[in-house]
Steps between C-alpha positions, in 0.01 A plus 500: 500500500440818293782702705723209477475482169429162523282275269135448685469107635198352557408184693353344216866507332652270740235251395725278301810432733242443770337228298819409367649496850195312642512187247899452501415494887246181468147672492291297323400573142134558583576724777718736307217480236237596803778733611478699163126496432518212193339210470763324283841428741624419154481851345634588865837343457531557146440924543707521834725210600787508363872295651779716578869323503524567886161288534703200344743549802337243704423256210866508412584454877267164503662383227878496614357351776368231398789435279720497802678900411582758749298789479607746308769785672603202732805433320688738673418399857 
């Protein structure tokens, strides 16, 4: 990474989108809390999960649904 020039990455970094990633996915609060080494799944999701817009995608999708809309990008089909 030194040659590169590059900014040194270590595992531990990528320990809040894999959280993250892991509880917009369905893994159970006290699993990601076990997951992370806490005892309180409540600290858990308040410190690392966190909704992006494209994890609304699907709730938005259920929605029209059930509403009776096409799904969205359809209308051109």
């Amino acid at each position: 990474m030194r040659e590169l020039e590059m900014r040194r990455v270590q595992l531990y970094d990528a320990r809040p989108s894999c959280l993250n990633y892991l509880a917009v996915n369905g893994v159970p609060d006290v699993v990601l809390a076990a997951r992370a080494g806490h005892t309180n799944a409540a600290f858990t999701k308040a410190k690392y999960v966190h909704v992006d817009i494209e994890d609304l995608r699907p709730a938005a999708a259920a929605w029209d649904a059930f509403h009776g809309a096409e799904p969205s990008g359809s209308e051109n089909r």
